[in-house]
N, C-alpha and C positions, 0 to 999 in steps of 0.2 A: 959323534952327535953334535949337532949343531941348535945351539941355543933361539928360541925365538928372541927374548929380552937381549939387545948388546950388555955386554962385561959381566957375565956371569960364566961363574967356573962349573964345567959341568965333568964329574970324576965316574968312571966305566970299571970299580975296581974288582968285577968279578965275571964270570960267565960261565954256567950249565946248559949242554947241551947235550941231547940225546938224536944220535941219525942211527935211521936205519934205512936199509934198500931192501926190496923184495921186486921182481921179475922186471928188471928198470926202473921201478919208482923210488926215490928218495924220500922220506920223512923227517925232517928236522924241527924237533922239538925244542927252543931256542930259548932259555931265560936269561936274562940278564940285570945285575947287582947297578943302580945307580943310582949316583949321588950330584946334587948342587949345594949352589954356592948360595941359595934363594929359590926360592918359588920361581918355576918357570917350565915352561913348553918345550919340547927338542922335537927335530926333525932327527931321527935317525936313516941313515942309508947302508943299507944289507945286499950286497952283489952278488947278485944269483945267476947262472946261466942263462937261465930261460926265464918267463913270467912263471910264477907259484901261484899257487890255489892257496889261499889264507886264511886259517882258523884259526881262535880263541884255544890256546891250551888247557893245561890244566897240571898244577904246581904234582898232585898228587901222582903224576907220571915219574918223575924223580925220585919219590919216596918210595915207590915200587920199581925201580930200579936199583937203589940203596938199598933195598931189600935184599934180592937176587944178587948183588955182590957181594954183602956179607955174609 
């Protein structure tokens, strides 16, 4: 992640993610835990194969997956 503001600490100390494939297509459900050092903006950059199709998840994917594992 790269910060918009210079000298701020930006910390990535977690990530949940859920993929699945079905007939070639890939799904990846992608959260991710982050922390600064102040109030600020980040560009993140995520290296995909190909250009993705981008949708708004929804946290309740995980909880229903945490389901089915236990």
């Amino acid at each position: 992640m790269i910060p918009v503001i210079p000298n701020v600490s930006v910390y990535e100390p977690g990530q949940k993610a859920i993929i699945a494939w079905n007939e070639g297509n890939e799904i990846l459900i992608l959260s991710t835990d982050v922390r600064a050092s102040r109030e600020t903006k980040v560009l993140e950059v995520v290296p995909l194969p190909s250009i993705p199709e981008i949708g708004k998840g929804d946290f309740k994917s995980f909880e229903s997956i945490q389901r089915l594992i236990n």
